[in-house]
KEDONU-568708 format. One line per field, with one value per residue: residue number from 1; x, y, z of N, C-alpha, C in turn. Coordinates in nm, 3 decimals, m for minus. Layout:
residues N
sero: [NUM;...]
n_u: [X;...]
n_v: [Y;...]
n_w: [Z;...]
ca_u: [X;...]
ca_v: [Y;...]
ca_w: [Z;...]
c_u: [X;...]
c_v: [Y;...]
c_w: [Z;...]
end
This chain:
residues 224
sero: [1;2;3;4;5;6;7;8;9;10;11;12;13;14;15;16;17;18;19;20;21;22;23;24;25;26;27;28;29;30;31;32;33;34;35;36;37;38;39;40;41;42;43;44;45;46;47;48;49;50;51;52;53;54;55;56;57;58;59;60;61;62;63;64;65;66;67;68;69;70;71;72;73;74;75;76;77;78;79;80;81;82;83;84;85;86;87;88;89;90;91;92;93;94;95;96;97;98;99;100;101;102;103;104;105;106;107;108;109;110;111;112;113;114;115;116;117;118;119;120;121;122;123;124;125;126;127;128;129;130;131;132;133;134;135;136;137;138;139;140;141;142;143;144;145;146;147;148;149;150;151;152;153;154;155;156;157;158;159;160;161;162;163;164;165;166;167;168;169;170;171;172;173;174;175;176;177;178;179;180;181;182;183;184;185;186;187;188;189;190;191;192;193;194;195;196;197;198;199;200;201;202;203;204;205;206;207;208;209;210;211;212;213;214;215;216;217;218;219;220;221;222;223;224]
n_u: [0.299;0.526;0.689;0.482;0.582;0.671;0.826;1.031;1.191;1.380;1.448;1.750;2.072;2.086;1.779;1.766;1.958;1.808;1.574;1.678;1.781;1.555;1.389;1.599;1.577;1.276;1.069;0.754;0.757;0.633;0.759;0.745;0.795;0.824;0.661;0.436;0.335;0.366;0.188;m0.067;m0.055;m0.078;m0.305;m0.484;m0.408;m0.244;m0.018;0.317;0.510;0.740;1.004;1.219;1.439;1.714;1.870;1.646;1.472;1.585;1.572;1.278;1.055;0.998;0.665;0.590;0.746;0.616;0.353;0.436;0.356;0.180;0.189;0.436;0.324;0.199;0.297;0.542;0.897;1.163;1.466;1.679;2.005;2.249;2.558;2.757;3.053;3.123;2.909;2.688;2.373;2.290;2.062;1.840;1.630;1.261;1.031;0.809;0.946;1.205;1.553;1.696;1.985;1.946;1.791;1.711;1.686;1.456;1.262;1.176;1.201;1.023;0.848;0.737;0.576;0.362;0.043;m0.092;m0.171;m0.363;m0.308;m0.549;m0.767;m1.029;m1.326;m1.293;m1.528;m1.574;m1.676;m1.800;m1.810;m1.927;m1.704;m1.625;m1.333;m1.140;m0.872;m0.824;m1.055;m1.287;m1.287;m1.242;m1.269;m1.069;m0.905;m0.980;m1.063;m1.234;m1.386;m1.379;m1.438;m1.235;m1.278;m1.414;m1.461;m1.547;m1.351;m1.229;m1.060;m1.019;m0.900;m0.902;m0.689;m0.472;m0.367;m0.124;m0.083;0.155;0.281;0.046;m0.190;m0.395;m0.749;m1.098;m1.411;m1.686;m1.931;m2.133;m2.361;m2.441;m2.718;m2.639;m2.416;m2.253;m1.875;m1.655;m1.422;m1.053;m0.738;m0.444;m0.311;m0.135;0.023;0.021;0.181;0.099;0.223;0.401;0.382;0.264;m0.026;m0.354;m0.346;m0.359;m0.463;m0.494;m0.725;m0.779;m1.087;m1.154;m1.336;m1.705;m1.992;m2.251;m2.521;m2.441;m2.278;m2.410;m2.611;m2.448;m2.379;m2.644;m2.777;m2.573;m2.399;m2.158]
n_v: [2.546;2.279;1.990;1.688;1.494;1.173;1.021;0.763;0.714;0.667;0.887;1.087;1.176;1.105;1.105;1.366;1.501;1.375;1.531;1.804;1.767;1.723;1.989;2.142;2.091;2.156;1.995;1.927;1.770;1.452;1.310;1.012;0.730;0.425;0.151;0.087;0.350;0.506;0.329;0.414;0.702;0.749;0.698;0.882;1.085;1.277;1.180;1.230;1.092;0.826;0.804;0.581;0.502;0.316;0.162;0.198;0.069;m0.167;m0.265;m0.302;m0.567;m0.879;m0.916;m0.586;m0.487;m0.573;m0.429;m0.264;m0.295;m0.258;0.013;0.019;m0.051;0.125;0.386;0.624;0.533;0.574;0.400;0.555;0.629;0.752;0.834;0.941;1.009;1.053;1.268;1.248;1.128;0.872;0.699;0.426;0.304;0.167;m0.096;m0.016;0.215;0.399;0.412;0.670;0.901;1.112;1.267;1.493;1.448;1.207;1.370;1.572;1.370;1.179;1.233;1.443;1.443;1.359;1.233;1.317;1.123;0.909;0.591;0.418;0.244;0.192;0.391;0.393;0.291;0.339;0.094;m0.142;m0.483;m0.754;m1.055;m1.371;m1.545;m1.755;m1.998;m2.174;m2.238;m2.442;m2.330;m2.447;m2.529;m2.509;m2.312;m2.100;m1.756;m1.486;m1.157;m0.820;m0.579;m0.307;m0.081;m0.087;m0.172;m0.171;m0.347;m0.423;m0.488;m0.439;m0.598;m0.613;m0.774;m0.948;m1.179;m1.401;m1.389;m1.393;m1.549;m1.641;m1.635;m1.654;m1.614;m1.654;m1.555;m1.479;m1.265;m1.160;m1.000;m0.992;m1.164;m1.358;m1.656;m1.798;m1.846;m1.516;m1.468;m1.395;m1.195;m1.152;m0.859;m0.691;m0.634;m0.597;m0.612;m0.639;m0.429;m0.328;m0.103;0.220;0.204;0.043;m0.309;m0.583;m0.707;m0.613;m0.708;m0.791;m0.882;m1.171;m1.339;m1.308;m1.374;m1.210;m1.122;m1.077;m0.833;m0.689;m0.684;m0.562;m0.294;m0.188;m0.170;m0.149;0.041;0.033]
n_w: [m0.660;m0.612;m0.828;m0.697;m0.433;m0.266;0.035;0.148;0.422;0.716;0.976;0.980;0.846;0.615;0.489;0.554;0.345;0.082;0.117;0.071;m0.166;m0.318;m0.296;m0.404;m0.666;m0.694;m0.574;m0.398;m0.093;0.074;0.378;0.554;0.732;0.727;0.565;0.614;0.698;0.467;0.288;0.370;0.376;0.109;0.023;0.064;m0.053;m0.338;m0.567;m0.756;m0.757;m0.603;m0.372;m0.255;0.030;0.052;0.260;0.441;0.325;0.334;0.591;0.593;0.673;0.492;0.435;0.451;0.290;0.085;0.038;m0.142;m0.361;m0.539;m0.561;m0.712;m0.933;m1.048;m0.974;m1.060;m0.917;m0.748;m0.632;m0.378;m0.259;m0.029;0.006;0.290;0.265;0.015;m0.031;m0.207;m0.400;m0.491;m0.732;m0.861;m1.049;m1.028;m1.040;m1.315;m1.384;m1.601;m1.628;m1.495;m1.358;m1.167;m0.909;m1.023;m1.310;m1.267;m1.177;m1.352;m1.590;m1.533;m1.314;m1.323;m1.607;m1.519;m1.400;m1.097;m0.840;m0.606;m0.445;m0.441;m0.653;m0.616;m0.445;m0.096;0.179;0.480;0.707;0.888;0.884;0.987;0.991;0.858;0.815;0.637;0.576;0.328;0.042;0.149;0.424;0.632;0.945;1.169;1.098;1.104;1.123;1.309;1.273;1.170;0.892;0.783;0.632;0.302;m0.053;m0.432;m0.477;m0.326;0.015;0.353;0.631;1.002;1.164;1.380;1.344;1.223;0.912;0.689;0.389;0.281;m0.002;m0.082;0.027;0.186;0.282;0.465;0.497;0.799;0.753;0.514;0.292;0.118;0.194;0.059;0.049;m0.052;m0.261;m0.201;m0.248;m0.117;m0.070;0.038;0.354;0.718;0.993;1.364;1.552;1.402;1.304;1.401;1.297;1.208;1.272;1.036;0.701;0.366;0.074;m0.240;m0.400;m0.588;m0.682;m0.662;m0.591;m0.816;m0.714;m0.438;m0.478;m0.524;m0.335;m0.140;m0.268;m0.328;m0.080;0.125;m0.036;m0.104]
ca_u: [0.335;0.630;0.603;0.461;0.649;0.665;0.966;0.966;1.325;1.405;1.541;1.875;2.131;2.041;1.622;1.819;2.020;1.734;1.485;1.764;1.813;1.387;1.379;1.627;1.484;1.098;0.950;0.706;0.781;0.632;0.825;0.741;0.893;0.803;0.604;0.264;0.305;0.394;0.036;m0.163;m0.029;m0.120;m0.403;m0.557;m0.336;m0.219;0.113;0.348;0.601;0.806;1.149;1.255;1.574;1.780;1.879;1.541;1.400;1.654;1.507;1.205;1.031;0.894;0.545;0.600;0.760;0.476;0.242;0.435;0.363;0.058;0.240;0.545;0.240;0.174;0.374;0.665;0.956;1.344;1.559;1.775;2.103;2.309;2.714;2.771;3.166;3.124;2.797;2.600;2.289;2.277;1.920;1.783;1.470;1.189;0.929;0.777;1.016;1.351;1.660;1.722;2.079;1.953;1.668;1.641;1.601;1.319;1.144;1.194;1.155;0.869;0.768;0.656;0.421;0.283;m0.052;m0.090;m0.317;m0.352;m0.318;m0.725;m0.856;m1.217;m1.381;m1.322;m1.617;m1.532;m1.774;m1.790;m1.904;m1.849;m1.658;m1.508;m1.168;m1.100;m0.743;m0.862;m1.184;m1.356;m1.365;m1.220;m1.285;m0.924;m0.780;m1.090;m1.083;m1.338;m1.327;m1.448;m1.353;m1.203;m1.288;m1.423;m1.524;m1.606;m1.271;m1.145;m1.164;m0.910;m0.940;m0.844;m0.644;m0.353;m0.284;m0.005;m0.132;0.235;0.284;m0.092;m0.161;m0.548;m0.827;m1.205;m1.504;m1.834;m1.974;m2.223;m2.447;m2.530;m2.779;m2.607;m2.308;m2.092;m1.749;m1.617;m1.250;m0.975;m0.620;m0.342;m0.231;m0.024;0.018;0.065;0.118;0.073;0.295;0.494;0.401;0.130;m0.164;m0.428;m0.295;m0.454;m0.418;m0.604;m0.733;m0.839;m1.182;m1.097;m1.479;m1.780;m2.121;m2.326;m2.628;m2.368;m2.214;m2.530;m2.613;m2.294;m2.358;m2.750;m2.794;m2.473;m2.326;m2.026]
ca_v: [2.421;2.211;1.853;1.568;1.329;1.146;0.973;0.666;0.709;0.714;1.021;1.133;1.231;1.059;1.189;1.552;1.537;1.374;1.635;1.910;1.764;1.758;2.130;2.221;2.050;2.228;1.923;1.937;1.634;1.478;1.192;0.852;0.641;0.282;0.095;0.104;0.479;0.502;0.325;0.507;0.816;0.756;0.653;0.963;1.176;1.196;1.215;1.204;0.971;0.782;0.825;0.509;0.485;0.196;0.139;0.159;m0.047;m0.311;m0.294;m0.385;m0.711;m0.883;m0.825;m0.480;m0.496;m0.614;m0.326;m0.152;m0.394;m0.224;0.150;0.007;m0.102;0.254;0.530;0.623;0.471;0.552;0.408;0.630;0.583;0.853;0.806;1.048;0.984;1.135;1.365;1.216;1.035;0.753;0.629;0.311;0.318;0.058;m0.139;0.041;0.332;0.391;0.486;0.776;0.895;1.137;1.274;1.581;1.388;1.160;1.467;1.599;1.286;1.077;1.229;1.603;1.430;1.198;1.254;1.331;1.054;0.789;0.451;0.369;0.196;0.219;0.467;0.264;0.308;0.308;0.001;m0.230;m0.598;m0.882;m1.161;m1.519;m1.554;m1.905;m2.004;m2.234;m2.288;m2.493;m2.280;m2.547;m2.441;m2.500;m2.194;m1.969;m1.606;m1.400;m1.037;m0.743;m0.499;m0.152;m0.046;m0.143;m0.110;m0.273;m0.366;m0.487;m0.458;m0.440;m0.689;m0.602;m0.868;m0.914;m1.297;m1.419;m1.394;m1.414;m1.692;m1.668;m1.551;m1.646;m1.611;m1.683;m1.507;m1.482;m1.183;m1.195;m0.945;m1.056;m1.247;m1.512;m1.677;m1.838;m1.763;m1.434;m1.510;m1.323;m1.219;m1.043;m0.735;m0.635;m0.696;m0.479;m0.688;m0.590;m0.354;m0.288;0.096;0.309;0.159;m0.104;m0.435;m0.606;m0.710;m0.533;m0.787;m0.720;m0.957;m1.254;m1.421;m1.275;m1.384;m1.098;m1.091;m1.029;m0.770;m0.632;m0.621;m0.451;m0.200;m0.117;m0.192;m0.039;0.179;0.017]
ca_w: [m0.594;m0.734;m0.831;m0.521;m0.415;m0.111;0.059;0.228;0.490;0.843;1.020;1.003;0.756;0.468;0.518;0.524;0.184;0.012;0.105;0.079;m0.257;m0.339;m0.287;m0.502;m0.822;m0.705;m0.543;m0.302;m0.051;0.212;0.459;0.581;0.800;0.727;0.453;0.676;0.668;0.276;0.197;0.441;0.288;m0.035;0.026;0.031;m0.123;m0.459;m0.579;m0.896;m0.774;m0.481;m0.368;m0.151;0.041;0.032;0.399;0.534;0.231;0.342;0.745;0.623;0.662;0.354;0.430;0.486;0.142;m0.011;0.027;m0.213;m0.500;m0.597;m0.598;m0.825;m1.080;m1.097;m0.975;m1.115;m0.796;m0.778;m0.490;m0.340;m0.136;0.020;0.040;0.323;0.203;m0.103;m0.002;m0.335;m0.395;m0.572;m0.791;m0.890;m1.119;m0.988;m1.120;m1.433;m1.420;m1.647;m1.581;m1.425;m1.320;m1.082;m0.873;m1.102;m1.408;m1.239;m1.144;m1.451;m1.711;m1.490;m1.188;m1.357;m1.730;m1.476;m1.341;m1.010;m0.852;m0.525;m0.497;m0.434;m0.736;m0.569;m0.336;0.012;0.283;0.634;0.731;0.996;0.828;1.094;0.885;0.933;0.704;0.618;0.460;0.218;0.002;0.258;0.545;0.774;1.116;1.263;1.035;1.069;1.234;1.347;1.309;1.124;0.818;0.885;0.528;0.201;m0.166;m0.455;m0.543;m0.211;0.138;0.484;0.744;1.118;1.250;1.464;1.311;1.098;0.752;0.597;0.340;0.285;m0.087;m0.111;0.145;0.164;0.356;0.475;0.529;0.835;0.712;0.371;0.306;0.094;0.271;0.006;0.091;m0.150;m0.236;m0.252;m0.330;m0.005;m0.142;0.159;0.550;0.828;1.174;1.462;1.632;1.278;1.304;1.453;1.207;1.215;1.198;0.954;0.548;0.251;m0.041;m0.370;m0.436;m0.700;m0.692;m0.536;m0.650;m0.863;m0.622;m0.298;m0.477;m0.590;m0.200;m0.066;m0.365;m0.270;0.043;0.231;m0.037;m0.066]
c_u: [0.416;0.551;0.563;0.470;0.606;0.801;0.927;1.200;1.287;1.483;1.689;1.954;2.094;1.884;1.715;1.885;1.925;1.597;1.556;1.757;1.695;1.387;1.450;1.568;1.325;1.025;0.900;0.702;0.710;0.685;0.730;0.789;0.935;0.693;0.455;0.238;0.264;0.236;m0.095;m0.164;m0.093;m0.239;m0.564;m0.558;m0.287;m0.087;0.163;0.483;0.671;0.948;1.125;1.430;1.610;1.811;1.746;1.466;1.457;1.601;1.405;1.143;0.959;0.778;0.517;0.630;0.651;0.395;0.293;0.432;0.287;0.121;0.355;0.498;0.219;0.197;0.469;0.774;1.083;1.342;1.620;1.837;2.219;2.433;2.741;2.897;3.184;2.993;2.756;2.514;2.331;2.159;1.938;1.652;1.401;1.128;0.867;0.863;1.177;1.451;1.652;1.873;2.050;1.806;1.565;1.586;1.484;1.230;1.098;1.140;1.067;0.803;0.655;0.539;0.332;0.149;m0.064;m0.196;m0.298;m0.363;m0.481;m0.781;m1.011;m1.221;m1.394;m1.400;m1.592;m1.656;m1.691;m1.836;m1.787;m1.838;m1.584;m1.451;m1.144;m0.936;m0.780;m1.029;m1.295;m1.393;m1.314;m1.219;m1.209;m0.837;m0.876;m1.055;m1.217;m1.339;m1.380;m1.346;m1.350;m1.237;m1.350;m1.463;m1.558;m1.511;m1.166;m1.173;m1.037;m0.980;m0.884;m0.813;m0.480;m0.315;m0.148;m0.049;m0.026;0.250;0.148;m0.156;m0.324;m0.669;m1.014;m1.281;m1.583;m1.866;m2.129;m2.331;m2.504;m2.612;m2.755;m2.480;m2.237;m2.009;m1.725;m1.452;m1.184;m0.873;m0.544;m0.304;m0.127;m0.097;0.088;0.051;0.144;0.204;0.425;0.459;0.251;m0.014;m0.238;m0.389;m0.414;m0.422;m0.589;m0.595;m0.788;m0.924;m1.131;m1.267;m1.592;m1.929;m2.220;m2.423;m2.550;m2.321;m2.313;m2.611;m2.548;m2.318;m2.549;m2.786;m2.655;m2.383;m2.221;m1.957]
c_v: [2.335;2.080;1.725;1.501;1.279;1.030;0.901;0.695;0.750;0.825;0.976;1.192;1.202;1.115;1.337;1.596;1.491;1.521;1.782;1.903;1.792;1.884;2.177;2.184;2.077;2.141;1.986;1.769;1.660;1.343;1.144;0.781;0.526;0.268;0.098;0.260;0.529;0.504;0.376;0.678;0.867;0.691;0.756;1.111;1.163;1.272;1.163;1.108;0.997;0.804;0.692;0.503;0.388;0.096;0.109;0.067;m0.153;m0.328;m0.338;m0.503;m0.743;m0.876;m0.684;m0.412;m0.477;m0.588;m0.254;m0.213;m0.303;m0.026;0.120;m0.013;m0.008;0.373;0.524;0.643;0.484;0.519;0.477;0.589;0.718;0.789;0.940;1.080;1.095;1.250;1.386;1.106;0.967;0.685;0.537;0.313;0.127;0.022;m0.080;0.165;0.312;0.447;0.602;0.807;1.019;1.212;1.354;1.536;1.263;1.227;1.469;1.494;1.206;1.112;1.359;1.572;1.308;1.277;1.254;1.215;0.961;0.696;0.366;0.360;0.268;0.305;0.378;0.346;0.279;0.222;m0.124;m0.377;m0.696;m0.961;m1.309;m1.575;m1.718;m1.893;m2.092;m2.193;m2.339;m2.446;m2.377;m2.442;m2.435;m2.400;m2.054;m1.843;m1.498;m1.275;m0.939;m0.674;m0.351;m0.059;m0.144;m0.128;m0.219;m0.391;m0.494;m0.460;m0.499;m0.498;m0.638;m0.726;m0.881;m1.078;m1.279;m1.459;m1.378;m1.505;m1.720;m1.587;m1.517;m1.647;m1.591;m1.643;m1.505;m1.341;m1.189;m1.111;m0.928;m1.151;m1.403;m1.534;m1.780;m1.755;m1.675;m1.484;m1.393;m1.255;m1.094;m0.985;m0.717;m0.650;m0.633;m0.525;m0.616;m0.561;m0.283;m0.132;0.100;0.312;0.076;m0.208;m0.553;m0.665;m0.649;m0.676;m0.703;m0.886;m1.048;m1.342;m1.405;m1.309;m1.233;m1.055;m1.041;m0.877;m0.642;m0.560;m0.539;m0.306;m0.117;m0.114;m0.102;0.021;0.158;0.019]
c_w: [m0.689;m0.753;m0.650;m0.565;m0.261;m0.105;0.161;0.291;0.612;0.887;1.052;0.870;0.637;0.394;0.440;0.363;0.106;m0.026;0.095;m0.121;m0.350;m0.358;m0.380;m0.617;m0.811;m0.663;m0.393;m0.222;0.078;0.215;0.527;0.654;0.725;0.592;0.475;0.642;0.550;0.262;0.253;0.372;0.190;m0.028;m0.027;m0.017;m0.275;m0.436;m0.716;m0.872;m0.663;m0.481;m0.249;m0.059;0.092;0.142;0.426;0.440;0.323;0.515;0.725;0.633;0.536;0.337;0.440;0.342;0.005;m0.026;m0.045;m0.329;m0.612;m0.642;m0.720;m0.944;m1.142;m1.090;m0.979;m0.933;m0.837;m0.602;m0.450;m0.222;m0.110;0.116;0.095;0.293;0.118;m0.109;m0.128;m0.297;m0.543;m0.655;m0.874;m0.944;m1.056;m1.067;m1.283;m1.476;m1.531;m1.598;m1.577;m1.326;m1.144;m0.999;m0.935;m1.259;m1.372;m1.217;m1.311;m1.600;m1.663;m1.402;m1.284;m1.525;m1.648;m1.375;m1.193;m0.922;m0.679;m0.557;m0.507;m0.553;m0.688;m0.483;m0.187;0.064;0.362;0.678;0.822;0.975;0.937;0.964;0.956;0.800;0.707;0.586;0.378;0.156;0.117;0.378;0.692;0.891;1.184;1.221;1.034;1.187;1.194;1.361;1.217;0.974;0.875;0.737;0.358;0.066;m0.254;m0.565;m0.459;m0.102;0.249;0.567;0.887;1.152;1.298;1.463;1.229;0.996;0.583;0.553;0.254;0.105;m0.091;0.012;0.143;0.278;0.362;0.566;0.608;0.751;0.577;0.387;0.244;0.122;0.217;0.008;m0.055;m0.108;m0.297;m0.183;m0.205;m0.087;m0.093;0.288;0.629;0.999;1.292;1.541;1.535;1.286;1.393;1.365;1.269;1.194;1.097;0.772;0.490;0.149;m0.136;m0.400;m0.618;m0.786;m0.588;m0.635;m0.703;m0.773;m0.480;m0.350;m0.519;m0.451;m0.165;m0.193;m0.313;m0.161;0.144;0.155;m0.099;m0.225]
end
């Protein structure tokens, strides 16, 4: 098995010369549509590094964007753009990566000494905890939603909801089924609204302040 990648592009010509181009340098690829797809992907897969392409980067919306914050922290990311003109790709090294002139030296100099791995810090648990989301500290009751998690661990945790949670960086909860109900805070990772792809709509956080005894619950009590 060559090296894994995965490719975030929409079908058509450009998809075809990238993954035409994958094969010859020994990767093993798999495709993506959209940015919801991407982190679902990797979620439970591992891989040694992203290929993005340039066009469909630029379609997406900036929340959509912003689920790949957490992959640019740690897997090695080239852009790619495809001049059907000249029938060449083009690369762009991302976030932590270096230059790279072309796809075979990213395989080659970051994708192939790089550990193979997913993006899941923690072990998530598929769990059902009814919750009510504040936007501030306080909890005011004119910004509150009602609604459940679709997952969680002990790192973070996905909300189902089908609000507008763009703009929104920090967020505060009460978990019905604990027994102590100061709000746990904490920090939008990424946002996936409703009708943006074939997922859950919903945002993932990563926990900023959770009291020791709550977390002490969620850890003996359900696992999590």
């Amino acid at each position: 098995m060559g090296t894994k990648l995965i490719l975030l592009c929409r079908e058509g010509e450009s998809r075809n010369a990238y993954l035409e181009e994958s094969h010859r340098v020994g990767a093993d690829i798999d495709i993506v549509a959209d940015y919801g797809e991407l982190f679902q992907k990797m979620i439970g897969n591992n891989y040694q590094g992203v290929l993005i392409d340039l066009l469909t980067s630029m379609k997406a919306s900036k929340d959509e964007k912003g689920m790949v914050q957490a992959i640019l922290e740690v897997f090695p990311v080239v852009q790619v753009r495809w001049d059907a003109s000249s029938n060449t790709i083009s690369t762009m090294s991302m976030g932590n990566s270096v230059g790279c002139d072309t796809i075979n030296e990213f395989v080659k100099n970051e994708c192939d000494p790089f550990t193979a791995r997913s993006i899941r810090l923690y072990t998530r648990r598929s769990i059902n905890f009814n919750v009510v989301i504040g936007r501030d500290e306080k909890m005011s009751e004119q910004f509150l939603e009602r609604t459940v998690t679709i997952n969680c661990s002990k790192g973070g945790c996905f909300f189902f909801s089908t609000q507008d949670w763009s703009g929104q960086k920090n967020v505060w909860f009460v978990i019905k089924e604990l027994k102590n109900k100061t709000p746990i805070a904490g920090e939008i990772r990424w946002l996936m609204g409703w009708g943006k792809a074939m997922v859950i709509p919903g945002f993932g956080i990563s926990l900023t302040d959770i009291k020791p005894y709550q977390m002490q619950e969620l850890t003996n009590k359900y696992q999590v």
